[in-house]
C-alpha positions, 0 to 999 in steps of 0.5 A, a space after each residue: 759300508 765296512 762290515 766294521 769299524 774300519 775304513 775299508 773291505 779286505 780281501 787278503 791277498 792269500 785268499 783271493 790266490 785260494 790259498 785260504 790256510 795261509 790267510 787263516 795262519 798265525 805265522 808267516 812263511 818265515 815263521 813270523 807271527 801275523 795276525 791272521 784274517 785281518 789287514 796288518 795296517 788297520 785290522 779290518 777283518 778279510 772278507 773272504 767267506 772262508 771266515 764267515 761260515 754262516 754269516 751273511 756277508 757283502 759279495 765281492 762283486 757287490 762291493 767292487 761294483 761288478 
């Protein structure tokens, strides 16, 4: 089950490349503003534990059944 009301887990793809400052940003590359932590189609928060300090969340393995 999402840890929200979102239809799915997201793990951004910044933070699974452990490039963790750049998922946290608020502007892209190209200084464009993104919305940072968060699928950019429905929201959904990453789930990477970079952003949740203290808050226990699912593993990734746990969620992606390894």
């Amino acid at each position: 089950m999402p840890l929200h009301s979102t239809e799915h887990y997201y793990l951004s793809t910044a933070c699974l490349h452990q490039i963790h400052t750049y998922c946290q940003a608020r502007e892209n590359e190209c200084g464009e503003q993104k919305k940072p932590a968060q699928c950019k189609f429905c929201a959904a928060p990453c789930i990477c534990p970079c952003h949740h300090a203290g808050e226990s969340i699912p593993s990734i393995r746990s969620i992606l059944g390894d």
